[in-house]
Structures are given as C-alpha cells and as structure tokens.
DRENTI-114622 format. One record per residue (C-alpha): residue in one letter; x, y, z. Coordinates in pm, 1 decimal, always signed. Example, Ala and Ser with C-alpha at 12.3 -4.5 7.8 and 13.67 -1.06 7.14 Angstrom:
REM DRENTI-114622
+-------+----------+----------+----------+
! kekol !       xx !       yy !       zz !
+-------+----------+----------+----------+
!     A !  +1230.0 !   -450.0 !   +780.0 !
!     S !  +1367.0 !   -106.0 !   +714.0 !
+-------+----------+----------+----------+
***
This chain:
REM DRENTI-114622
+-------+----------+----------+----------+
! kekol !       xx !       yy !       zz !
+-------+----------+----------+----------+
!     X !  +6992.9 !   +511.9 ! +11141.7 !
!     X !  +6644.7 !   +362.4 ! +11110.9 !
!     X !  +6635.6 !   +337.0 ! +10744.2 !
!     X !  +6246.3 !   +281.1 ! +10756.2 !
!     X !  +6205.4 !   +698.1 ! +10713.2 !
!     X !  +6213.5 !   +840.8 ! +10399.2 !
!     X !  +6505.7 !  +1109.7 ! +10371.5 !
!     X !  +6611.1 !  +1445.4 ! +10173.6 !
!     X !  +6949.0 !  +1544.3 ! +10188.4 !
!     X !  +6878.7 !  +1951.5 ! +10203.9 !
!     X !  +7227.3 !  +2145.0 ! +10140.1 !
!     X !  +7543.1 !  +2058.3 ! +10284.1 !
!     X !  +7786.4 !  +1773.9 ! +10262.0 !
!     X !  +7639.9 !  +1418.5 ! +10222.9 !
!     X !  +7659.6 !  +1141.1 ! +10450.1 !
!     X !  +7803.7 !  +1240.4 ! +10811.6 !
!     X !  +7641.0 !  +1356.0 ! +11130.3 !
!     X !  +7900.8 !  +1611.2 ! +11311.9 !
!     X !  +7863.5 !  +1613.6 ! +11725.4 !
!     X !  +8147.2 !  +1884.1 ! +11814.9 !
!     X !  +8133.8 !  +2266.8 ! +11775.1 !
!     X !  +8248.4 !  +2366.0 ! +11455.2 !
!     X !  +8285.9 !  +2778.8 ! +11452.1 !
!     X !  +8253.6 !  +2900.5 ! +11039.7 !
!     X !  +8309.8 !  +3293.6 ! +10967.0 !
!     X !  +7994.0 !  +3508.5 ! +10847.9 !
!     X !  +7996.4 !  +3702.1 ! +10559.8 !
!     X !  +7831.5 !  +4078.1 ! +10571.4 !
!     X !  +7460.5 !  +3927.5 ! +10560.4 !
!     X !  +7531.7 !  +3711.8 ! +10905.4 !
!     X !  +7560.2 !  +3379.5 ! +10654.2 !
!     X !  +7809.7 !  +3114.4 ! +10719.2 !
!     X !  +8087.8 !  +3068.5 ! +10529.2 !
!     X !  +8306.8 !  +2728.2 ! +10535.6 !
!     X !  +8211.9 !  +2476.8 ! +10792.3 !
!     X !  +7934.6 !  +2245.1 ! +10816.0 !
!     X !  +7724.7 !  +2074.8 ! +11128.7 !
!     X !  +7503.0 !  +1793.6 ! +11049.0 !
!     X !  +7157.3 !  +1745.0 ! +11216.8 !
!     X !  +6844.4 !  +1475.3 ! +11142.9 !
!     X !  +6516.3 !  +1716.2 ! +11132.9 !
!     X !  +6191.5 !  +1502.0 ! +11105.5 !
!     X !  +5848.6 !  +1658.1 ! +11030.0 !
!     X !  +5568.9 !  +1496.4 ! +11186.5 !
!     X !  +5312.0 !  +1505.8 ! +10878.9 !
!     X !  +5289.8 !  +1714.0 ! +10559.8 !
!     X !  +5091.8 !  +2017.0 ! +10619.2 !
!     X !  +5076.8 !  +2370.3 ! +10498.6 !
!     X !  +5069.5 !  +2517.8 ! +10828.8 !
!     X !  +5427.2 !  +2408.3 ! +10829.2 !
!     X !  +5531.9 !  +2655.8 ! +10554.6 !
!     X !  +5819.3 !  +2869.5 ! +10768.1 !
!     X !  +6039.2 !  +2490.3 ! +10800.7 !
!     X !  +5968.5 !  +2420.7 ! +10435.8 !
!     X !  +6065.8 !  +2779.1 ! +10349.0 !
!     X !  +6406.0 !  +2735.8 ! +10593.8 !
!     X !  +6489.7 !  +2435.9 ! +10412.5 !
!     X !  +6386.1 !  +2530.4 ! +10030.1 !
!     X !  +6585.5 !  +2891.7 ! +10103.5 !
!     X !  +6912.8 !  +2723.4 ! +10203.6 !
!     X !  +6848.3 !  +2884.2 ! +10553.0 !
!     X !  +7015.6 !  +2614.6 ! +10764.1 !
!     X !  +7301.0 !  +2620.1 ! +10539.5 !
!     X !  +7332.8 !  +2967.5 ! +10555.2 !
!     X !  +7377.5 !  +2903.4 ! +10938.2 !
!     X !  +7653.4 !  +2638.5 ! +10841.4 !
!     X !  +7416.6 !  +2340.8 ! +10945.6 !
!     X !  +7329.2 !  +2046.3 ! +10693.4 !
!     X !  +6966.5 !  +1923.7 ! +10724.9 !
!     X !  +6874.4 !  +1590.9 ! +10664.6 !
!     X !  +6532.7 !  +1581.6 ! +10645.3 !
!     X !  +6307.8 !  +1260.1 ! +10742.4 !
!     X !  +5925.0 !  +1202.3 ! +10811.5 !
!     X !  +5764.8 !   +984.6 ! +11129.9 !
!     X !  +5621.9 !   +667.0 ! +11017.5 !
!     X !  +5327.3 !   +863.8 ! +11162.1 !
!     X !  +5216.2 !  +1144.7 ! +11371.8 !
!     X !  +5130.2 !   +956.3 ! +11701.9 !
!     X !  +5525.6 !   +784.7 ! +11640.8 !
!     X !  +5724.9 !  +1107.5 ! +11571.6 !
!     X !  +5890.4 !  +1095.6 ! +11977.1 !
!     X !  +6046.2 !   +747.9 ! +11851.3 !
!     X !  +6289.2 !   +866.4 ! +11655.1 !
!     X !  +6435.2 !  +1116.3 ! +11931.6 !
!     X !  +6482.8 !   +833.4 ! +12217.4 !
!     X !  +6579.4 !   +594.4 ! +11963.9 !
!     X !  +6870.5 !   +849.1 ! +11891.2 !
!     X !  +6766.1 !   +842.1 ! +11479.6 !
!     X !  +6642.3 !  +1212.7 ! +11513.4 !
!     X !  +6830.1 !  +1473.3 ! +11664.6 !
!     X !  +6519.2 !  +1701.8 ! +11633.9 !
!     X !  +6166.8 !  +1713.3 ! +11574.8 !
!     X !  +5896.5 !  +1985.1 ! +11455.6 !
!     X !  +5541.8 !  +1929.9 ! +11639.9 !
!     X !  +5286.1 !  +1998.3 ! +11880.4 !
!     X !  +5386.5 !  +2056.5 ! +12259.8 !
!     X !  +5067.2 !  +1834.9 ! +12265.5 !
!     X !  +5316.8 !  +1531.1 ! +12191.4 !
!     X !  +5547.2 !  +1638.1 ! +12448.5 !
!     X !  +5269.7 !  +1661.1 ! +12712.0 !
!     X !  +5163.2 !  +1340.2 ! +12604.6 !
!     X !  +5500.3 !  +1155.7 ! +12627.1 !
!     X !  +5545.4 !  +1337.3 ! +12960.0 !
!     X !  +5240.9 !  +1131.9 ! +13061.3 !
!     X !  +5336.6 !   +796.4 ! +12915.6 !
!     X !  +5718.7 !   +769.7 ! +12961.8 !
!     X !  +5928.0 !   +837.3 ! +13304.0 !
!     X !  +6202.8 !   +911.3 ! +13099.4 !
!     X !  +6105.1 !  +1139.6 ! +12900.8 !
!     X !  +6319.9 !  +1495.3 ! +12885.0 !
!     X !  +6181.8 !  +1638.8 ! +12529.3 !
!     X !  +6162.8 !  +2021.3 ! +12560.6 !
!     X !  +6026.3 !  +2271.5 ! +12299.9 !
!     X !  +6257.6 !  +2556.5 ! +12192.7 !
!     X !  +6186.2 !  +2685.2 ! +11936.9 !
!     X !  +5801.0 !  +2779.6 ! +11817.0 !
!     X !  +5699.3 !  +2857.7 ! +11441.0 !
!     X !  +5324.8 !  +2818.1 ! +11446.3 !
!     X !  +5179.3 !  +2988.4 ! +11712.6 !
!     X !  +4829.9 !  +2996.1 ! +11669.5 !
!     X !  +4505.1 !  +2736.5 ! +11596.2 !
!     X !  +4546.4 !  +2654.4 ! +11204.9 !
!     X !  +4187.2 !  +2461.7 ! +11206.3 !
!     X !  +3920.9 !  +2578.3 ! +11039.9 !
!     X !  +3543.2 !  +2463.3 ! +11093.5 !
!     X !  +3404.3 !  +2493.6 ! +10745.5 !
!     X !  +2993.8 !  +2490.7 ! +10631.3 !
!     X !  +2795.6 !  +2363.9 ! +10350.4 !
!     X !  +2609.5 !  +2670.2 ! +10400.3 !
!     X !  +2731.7 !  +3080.0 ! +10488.4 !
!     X !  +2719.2 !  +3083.9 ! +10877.8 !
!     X !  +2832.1 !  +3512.0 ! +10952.5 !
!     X !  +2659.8 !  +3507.3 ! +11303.7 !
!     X !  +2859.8 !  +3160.8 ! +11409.3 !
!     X !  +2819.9 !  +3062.8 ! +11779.5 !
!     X !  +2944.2 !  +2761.2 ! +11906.3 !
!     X !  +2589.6 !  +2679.2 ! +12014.4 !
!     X !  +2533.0 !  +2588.9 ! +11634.5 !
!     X !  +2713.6 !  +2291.3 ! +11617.8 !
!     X !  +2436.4 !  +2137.1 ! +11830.6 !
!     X !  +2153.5 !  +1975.5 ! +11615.2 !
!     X !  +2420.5 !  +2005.7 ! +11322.6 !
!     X !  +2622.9 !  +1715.1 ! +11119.1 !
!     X !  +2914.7 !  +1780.9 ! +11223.3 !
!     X !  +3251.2 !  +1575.4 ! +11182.1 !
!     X !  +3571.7 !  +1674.4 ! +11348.3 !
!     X !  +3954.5 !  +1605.4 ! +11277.6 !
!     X !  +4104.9 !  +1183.6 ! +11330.4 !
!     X !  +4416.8 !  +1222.1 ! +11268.7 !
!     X !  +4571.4 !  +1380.9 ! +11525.4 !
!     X !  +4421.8 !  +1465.7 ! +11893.9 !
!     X !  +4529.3 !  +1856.6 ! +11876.3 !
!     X !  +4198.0 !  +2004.7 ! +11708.2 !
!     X !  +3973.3 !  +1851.9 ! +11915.4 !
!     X !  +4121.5 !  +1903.3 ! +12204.3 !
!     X !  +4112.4 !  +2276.2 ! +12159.9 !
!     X !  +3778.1 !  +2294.2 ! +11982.1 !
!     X !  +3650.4 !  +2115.4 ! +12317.3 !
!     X !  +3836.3 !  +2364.7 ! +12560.3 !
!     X !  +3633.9 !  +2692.4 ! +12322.6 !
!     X !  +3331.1 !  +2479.1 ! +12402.3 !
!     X !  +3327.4 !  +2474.9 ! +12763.2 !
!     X !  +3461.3 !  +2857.2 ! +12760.5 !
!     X !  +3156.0 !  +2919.6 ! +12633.8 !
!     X !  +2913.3 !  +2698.4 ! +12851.3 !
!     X !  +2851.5 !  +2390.9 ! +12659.5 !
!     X !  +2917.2 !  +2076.0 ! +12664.9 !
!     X !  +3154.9 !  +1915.4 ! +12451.0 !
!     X !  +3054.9 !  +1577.2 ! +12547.2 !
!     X !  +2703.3 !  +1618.2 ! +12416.3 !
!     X !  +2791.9 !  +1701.9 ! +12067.5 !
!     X !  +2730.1 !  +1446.0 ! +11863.1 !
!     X !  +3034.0 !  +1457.5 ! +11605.6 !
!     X !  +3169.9 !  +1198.9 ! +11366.8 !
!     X !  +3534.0 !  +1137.7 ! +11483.8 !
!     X !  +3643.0 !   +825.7 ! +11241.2 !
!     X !  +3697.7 !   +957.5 ! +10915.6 !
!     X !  +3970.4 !  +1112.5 ! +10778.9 !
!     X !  +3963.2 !  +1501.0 ! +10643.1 !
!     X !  +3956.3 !  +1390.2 ! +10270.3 !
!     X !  +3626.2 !  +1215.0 ! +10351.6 !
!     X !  +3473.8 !  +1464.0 ! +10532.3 !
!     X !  +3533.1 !  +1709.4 ! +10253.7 !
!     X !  +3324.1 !  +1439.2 ! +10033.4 !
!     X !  +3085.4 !  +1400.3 ! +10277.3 !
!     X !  +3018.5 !  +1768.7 ! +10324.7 !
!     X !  +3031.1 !  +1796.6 !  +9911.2 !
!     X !  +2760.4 !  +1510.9 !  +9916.4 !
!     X !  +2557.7 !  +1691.5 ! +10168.7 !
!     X !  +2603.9 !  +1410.0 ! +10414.1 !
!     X !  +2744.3 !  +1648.7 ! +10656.5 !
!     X !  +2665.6 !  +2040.3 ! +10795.1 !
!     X !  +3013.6 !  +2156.7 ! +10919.7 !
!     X !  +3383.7 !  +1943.6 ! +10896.1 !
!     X !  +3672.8 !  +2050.0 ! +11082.7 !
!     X !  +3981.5 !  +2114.2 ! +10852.2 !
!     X !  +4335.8 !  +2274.0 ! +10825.7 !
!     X !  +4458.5 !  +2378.6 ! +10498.3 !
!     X !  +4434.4 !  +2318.4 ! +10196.9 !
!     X !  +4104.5 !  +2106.3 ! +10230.6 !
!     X !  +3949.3 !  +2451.9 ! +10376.9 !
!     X !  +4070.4 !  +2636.0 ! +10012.7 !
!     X !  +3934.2 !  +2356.0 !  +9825.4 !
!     X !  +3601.4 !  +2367.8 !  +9928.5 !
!     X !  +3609.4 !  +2786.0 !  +9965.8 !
!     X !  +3789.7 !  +2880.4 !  +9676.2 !
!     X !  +3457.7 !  +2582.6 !  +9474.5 !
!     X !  +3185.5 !  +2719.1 !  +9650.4 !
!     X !  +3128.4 !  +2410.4 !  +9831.3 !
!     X !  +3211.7 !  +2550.4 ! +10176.1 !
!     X !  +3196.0 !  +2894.9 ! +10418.6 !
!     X !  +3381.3 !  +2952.7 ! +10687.8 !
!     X !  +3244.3 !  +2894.7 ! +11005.4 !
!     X !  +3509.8 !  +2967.0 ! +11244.4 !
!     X !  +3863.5 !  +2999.1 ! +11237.2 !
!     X !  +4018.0 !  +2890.0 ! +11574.2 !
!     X !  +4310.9 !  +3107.7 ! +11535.6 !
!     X !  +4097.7 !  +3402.2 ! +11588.8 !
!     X !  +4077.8 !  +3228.2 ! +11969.7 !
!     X !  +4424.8 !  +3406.8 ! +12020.0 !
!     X !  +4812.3 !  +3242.3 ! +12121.5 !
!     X !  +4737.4 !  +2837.7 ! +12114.0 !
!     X !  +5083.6 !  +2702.4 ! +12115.6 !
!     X !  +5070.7 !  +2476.5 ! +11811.7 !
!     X !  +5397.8 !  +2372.1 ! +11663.1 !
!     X !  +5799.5 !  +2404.1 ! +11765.8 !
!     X !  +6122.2 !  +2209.8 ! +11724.1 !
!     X !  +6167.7 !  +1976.8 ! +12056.3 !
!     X !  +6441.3 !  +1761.5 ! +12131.4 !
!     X !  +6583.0 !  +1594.9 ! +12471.1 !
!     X !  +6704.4 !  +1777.1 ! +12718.1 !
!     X !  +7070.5 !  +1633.6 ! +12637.3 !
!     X !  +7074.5 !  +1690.5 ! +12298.1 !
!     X !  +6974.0 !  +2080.2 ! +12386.5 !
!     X !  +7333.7 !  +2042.6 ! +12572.8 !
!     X !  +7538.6 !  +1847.0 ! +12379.3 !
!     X !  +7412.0 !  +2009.0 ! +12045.3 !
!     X !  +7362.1 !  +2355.5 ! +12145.4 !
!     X !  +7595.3 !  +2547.5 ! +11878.2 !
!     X !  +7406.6 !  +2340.3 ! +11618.3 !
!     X !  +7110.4 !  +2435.1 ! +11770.2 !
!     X !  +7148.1 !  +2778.2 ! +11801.1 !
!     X !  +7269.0 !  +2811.4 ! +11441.6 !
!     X !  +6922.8 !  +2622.8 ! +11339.0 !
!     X !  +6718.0 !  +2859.8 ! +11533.3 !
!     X !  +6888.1 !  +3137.8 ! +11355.7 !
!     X !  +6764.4 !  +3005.0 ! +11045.5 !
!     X !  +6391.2 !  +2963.8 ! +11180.8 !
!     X !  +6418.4 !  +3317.7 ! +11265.2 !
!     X !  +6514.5 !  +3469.0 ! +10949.6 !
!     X !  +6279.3 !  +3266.9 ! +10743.0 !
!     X !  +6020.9 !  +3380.8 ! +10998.3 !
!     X !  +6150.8 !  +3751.9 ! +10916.4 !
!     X !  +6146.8 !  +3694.5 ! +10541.2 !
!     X !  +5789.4 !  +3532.6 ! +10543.2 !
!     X !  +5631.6 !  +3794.5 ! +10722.9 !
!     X !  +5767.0 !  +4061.0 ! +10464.4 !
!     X !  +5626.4 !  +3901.2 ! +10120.3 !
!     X !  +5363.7 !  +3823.7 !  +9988.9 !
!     X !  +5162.7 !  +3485.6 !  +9994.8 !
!     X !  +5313.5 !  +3415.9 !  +9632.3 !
!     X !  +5627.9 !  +3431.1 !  +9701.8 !
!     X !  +5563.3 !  +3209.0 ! +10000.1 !
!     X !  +5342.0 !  +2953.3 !  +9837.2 !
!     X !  +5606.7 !  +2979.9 !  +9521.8 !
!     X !  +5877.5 !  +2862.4 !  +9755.1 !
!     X !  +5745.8 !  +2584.3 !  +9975.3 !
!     X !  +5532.1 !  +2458.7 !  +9625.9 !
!     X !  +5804.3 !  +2165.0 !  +9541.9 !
!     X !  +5690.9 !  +2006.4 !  +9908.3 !
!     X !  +5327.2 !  +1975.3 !  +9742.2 !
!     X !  +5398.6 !  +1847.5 !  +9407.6 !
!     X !  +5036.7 !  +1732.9 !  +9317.7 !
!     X !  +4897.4 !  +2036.2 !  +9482.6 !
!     X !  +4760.5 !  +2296.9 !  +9225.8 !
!     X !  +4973.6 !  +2667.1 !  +9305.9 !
!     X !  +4597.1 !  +2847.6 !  +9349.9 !
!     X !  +4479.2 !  +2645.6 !  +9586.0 !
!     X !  +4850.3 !  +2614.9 !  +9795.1 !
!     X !  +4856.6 !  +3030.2 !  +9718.1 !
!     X !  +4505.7 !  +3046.1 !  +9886.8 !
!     X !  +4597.6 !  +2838.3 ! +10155.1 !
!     X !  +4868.7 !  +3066.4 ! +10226.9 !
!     X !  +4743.0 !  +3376.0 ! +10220.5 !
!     X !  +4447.8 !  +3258.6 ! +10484.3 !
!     X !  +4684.1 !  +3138.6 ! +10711.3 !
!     X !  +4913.5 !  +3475.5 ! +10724.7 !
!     X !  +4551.5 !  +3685.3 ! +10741.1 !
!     X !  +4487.8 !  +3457.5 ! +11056.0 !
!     X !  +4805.5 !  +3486.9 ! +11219.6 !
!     X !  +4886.1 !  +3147.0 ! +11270.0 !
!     X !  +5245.0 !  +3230.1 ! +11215.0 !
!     X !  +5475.4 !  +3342.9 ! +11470.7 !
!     X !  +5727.3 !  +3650.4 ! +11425.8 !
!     X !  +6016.3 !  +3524.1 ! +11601.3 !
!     X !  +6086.3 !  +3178.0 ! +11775.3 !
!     X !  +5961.1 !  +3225.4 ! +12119.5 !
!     X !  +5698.3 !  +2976.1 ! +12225.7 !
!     X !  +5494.7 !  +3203.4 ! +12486.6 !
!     X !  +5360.1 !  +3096.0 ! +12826.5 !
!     X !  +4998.6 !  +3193.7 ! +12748.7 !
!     X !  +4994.0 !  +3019.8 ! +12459.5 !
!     X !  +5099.9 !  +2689.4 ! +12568.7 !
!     X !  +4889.0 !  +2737.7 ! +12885.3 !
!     X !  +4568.9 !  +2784.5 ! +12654.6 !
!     X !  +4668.6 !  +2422.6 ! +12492.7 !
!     X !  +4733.3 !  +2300.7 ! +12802.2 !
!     X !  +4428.7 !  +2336.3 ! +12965.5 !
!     X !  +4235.7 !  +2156.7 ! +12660.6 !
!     X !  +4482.5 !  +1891.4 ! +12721.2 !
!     X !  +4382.6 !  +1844.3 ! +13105.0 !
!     X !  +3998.1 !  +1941.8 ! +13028.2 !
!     X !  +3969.7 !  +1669.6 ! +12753.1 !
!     X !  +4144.0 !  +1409.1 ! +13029.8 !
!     X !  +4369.3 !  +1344.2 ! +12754.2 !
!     X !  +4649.8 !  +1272.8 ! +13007.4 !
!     X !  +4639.5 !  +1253.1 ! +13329.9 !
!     X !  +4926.3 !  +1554.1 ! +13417.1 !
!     X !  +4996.2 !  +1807.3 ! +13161.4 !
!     X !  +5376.0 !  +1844.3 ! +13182.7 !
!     X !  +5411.2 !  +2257.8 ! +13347.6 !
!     X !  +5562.3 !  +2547.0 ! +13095.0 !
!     X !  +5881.1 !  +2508.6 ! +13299.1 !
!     X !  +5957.8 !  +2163.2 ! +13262.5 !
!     X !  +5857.6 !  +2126.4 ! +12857.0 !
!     X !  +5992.9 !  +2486.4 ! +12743.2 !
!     X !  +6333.1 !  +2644.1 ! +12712.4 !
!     X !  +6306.1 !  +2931.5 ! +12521.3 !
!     X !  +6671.2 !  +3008.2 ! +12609.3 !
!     X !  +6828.7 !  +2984.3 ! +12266.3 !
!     X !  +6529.8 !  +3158.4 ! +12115.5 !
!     X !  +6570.8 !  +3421.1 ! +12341.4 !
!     X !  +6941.0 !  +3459.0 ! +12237.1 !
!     X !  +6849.0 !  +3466.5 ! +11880.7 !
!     X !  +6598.5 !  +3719.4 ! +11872.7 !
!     X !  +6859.8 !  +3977.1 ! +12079.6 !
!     X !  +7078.2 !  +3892.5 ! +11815.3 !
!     X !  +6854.9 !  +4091.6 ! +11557.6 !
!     X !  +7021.2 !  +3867.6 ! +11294.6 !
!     X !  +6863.9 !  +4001.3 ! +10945.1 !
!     X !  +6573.5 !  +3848.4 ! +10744.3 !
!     X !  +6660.3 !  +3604.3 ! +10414.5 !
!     X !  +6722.9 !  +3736.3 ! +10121.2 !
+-------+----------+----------+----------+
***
C-alpha cells in the first residue's frame, strides 16, 4: 500500500483488505448485520460537489452494507488513475473525463464508471457586477478567468460556446491561476467574471462581491462524477461492489429528502475550516441546480454531452464510446432493488 496517501479508517474493522464474498444477514431496514468486506475508496480532490460520498461515509452507509471504507486522497487530481493500476485503490470517485483521458494515453487501460453521483455541471461563472440577461456573447471584451485545476470546466464551458456560435478560441481568458486567486482578483476588480464551483461561488454571493452569471448545470445531464474501477476489479469485487453502490443509493435517497442543513450538518467535519453558512449555502445552490443525481445510473446523454467537449476541445485524440467506459449493470440492479433511503 503506497503509504504516500493520507488515509481515514471510516467504520469497520481495522487493518485488512477482504477479496472473497462474504454474505452478512440484513436486519428489517435492509442494513447488514455481522460480516465485513474491506475496500480502498480514494477521492480525487476535496470539493463540495462531492457531498452524497461524504454523506455515505459520515452516515455509516457502507457499513450498513457490511463494507469497511478506507478512505485515501490522490497525490493530485491529474494522478488519481495511479492508484487503481498500481493496485493501491480498489476504487475511485471522478470525472469520466479521467477515464476518457487514460483511454487515450494508456493501451491498457480497462477503468469503467459504474456508478454516477453528480450528474450535472457544478461550475458556476460568477460577476463583479449583476448580469440577469447573460449570453455567452458577454464574455467577449470581458476579464474573464476560467478554472486551472482540472481540464473538466473548460472543456464544457468551450463545448456551450460553440453550441451557441462562438468561438472559444478567441476568448481571451486567464487560465493560470488558481480559483482562490481569481476570487481576489475579481474582489480587487482585476477581473469581470471567474469561473468557480462551490464554496468560492457562496463566498463571493453570500459578501456581495459577486452575481451569478451562469450556472452550467442549467445546460442539462453533463456526466460529471462516478466511482470507476478496472474492469477486473468490477469482476473479482462485484459483491463488494454491489453492497457499495447500495450505500451510494440510499445516501442519494436520504439527501434528496432533507434539507440543505441537515446535509451541510453532516458532510461539515470534511471542511473543518469552512464556516457552516457558507458550506449550508453552498449546499442548498447545488440541490436548487440539480447537480445531484437521484439514483446511481450514469446516463448515455449525459456522458455523450461531456464527451463531445472532450473531442471538440482536442483534448484527446479518441474519446473512449459509452459502451466501452460505462457499466451501469450493478446500478441498474440496485435501483430495482428499491432498497430504502438512510435513516
């Protein structure tokens, strides 16, 4: 085990990694009772967007399912495939972006996505100044500063630019800087619009120092984030997969029934220096926007849509086909199960 990843032990029994099928009883709510399966889950980057995975883990969902979590981070987000082929990481949560891209850049990769939690565009292009009539055409002749530190915003910011006739290659855009320094910049006037996810978007809302442009997950289905894993690890694994899908899907049940509070409330020890307005802001924008699927099905359309900003933006040079980076067999499974929401 590549000891160079930080790690939180998350309910269950410390210190082994179990590879056969273990069966425990349920009790009346569908929770496990008895046995335990061990699995390495590694998060790509800390985000809010991610709040269904931090709610599975903080609500004792996988162990619920009989499945002990130990949760790691990627040295960083453009590494987070290493772990998998290094055999350190039995699963990943991330962007079918990264499988694409790996696609591209390794003839032996076999990741596949199977199980989707954020199903919709969390970025958010916020002003200095209101903007209620937006058009993309505005960004033109504006200051504008987009996203470094990952490829995913861009490349679907770029795609809803040549939807709607422009250019994205003649926007002049700063594309260096991290979102902390755009959020100065635009504070300092130095900018007109910065691309952001959340909670950099509540900061500067919730202050006064920024308006909402555009929120991208009003585009519609942009497949955006979903456990992957190799191909033989969906095989060899697939009990302990199914049980941790299980546990996506009834967080996923239980988040869509409260309110942002009681979301924010539970995921707020994953964002210790983060004050609980701004983290209960951030929340409630993202569940008015949608960006969070109802059940664990990563849909054709929207990976297609993310897709084709992937091929448009020449980011690779073959965008790996629904077919060959999906398997939404287990999810499928899961959701005719019906199993019941967390409680």
């Amino acid at each position: 085990m590549n000891t160079d990843l930080p790690r939180t032990r998350w309910a269950g029994v410390h210190g082994f990694r179990a590879r056969g099928l273990m069966h425990a009883p349920r009790n009346d709510e569908g929770d496990m009772m008895g046995g335990v399966m061990a699995i390495t889950l590694q998060e790509n980057l800390r985000g809010v967007l991610y709040a269904p995975f931090y709610a599975a883990l903080a609500l004792g969902a996988y162990r619920r399912e009989g499945v002990e979590v130990e949760f790691v981070s990627a040295p960083e987000p453009a590494r987070a495939v290493d772990g998998l082929f290094a055999a350190t990481v039995d699963v990943a949560w991330g962007g079918p972006m990264r499988v694409m891209q790996t696609y591209d850049s390794r003839e032996d990769c076999d990741l596949v996505c199977f199980a989707e939690a954020v199903t919709r565009d969390p970025f958010l292009l916020v002003g200095r100044q209101p903007r209620p009539n937006f058009t993309f055409a505005d960004l033109y002749g504006a200051r504008v500063a987009i996203v470094s530190e990952v490829p995913t915003p861009w490349l679907c910011l770029q795609e809803d630019l040549r939807r709607a006739g422009l250019d994205p290659d003649a926007l002049p855009r700063i594309a260096n800087r991290s979102m902390a320094e755009n959020v100065a910049a635009l504070r300092r006037r130095e900018l007109d619009v910065v691309q952001l996810f959340e909670p950099f978007a509540e900061e500067l809302i919730s202050s006064g120092d920024g308006h909402i442009w555009y929120a991208a997950a009003n585009r519609g289905p942009t497949a955006y984030t979903s456990f992957y894993t190799r191909r033989g690890t969906l095989l060899a694994q697939r009990d302990e997969l199914k049980r941790m899908v299980r546990a996506l899907y009834r967080t996923q049940r239980w988040l869509h029934i409260q309110r942002p509070e009681a979301i924010a409330d539970a995921v707020q020890s994953f964002f210790p220096t983060l004050p609980a307005s701004l983290l209960r802001g951030a929340v409630a924008r993202y569940l008015e926007t949608g960006i969070w699927g109802r059940n664990p099905i990563l849909p054709r359309g929207g990976y297609e849509r993310l897709r084709a900003g992937v091929i448009s933006a020449r980011f690779v040079r073959q965008a790996a086909p629904f077919e060959q980076a999906v398997d939404n067999s287990i999810a499928e499974e899961i959701v005719r199960e019906d199993p019941p929401p967390l409680n």
